[in-house]
TIKERO-834230 format. One record per residue (C-alpha): y, x, z; residue in one letter. Coordinates in steps of 0.25 Angstrom, whole numbers, padded with zeros to 4 digits, always signed. Example, Ala and Ser with C-alpha at 12.3 -4.5 7.8 and 13.67 -1.06 7.14 Angstrom:
2
-0018+0049+0031A;-0004+0055+0029S;
end
This chain:
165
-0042+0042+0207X;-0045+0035+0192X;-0041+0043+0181X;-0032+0037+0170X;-0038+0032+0159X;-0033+0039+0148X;-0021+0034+0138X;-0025+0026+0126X;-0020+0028+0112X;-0012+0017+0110X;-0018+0009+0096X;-0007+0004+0087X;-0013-0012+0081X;-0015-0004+0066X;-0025+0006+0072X;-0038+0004+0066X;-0035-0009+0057X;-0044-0008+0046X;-0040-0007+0032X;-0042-0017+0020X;-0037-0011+0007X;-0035-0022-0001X;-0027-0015-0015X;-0023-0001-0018X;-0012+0003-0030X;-0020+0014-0036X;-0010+0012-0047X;+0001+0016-0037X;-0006+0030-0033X;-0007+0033-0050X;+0007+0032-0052X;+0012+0037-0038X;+0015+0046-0030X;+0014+0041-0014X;+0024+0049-0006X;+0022+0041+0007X;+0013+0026+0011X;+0018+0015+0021X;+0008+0004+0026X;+0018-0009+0025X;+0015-0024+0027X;+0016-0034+0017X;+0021-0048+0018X;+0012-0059+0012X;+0012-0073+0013X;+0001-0085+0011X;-0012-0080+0004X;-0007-0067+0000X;-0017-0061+0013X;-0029-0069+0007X;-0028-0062-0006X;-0027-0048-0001X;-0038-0051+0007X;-0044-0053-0005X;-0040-0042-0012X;-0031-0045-0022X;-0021-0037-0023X;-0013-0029-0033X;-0003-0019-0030X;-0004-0012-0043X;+0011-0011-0050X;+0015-0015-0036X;+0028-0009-0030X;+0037-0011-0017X;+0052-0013-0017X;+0063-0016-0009X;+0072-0027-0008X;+0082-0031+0002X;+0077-0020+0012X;+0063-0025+0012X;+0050-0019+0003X;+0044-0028-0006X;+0030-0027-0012X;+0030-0031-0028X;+0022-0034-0039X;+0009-0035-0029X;-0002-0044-0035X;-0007-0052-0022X;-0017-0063-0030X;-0014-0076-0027X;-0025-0081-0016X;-0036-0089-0023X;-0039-0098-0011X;-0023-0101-0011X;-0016-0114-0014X;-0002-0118-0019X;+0004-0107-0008X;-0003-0095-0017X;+0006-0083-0016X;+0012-0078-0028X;+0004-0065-0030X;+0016-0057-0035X;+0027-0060-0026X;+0033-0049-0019X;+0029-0045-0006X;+0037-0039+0006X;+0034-0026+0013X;+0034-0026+0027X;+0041-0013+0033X;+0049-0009+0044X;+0063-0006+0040X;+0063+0007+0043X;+0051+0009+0033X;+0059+0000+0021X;+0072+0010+0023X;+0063+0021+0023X;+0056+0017+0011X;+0070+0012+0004X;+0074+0026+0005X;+0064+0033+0001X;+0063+0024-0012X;+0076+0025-0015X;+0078+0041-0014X;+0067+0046-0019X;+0062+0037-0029X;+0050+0032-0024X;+0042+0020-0023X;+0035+0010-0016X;+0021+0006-0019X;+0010-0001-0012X;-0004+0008-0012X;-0012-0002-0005X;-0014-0014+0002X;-0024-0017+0013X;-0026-0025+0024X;-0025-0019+0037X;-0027-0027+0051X;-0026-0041+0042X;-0013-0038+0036X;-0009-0032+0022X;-0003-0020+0020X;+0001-0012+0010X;+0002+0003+0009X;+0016+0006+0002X;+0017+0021-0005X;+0030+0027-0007X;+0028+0034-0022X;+0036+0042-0031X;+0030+0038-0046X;+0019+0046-0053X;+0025+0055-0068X;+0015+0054-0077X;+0014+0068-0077X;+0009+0067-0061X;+0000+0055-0064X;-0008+0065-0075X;-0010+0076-0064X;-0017+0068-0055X;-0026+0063-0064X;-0030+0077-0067X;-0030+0081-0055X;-0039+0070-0050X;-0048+0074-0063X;-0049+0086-0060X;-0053+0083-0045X;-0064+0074-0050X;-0068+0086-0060X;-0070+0097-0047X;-0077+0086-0039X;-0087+0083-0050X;-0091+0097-0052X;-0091+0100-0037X;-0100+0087-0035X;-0110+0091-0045X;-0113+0104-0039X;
end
């Protein structure tokens, strides 16, 4: 009698996609607390891709909102493609999130009751389509902002005595 072979984990298609990361909001994790990250796809059209690919991305200053029970990236500097032609995309429209609805509501609610907000941390390529890591943050005080900072000092102060011994 042949034995079974044994059961194999199932793989899901974003197991082992290798990552790209094409911009991070370092501006974002200075003046924000990150309570909770979501991985959401964006909607691009025409020669947005190329220029991701190339890099040229800003998401500094860039926020999500929501409008008519959709997420909507703005204020997200995609450059304009410089192998385009007249069908160049306009690199400050607005973007569209793309999320379940179950996420959006989620999301709604938690904006809405507790004050937060939505920011994009990063955007990368993963499997040959962008992403975009959402952060739902409460804002920095001042105050908070001056902690870290000398607490982050004060860690590079132990680690440079510690080194030179």
């Amino acid at each position: 009698m042949a034995k079974a072979a044994p059961a194999k984990k199932a793989s899901t298609p974003t197991d082992h996609v290798p990552i790209k990361v094409i911009s991070v909001n370092r501006q974002a994790y200075h003046d924000y607390e990150v309570e909770r990250t979501l991985e959401v796809g964006i909607s691009l059209v025409g020669t947005e891709i190329k220029s991701i690919r190339e890099g040229k991305v800003q998401l500094r200053g860039s926020y999500a909102m929501a409008r008519k029970d959709e997420i909507w990236l703005e204020n997200a500097n995609i450059a304009a493609y410089e192998h385009g032609n007249r069908y160049n995309h306009d690199p400050m429209r607005t973007r569209k999130l793309l999320l379940h609805r179950r996420e959006i509501d989620q999301l709604l609610t938690r904006v809405a009751t507790k004050g937060l907000t939505l920011v994009p941390l990063k955007l990368y390529l993963k499997g040959g389509r962008a992403k975009i890591e959402l952060g739902l943050c409460r804002g920095k005080k001042l105050y908070d902002k001056r902690a870290m900072i000398a607490k982050r000092d004060a860690q590079r102060d132990i680690e440079r005595i510690v080194k030179g011994r």
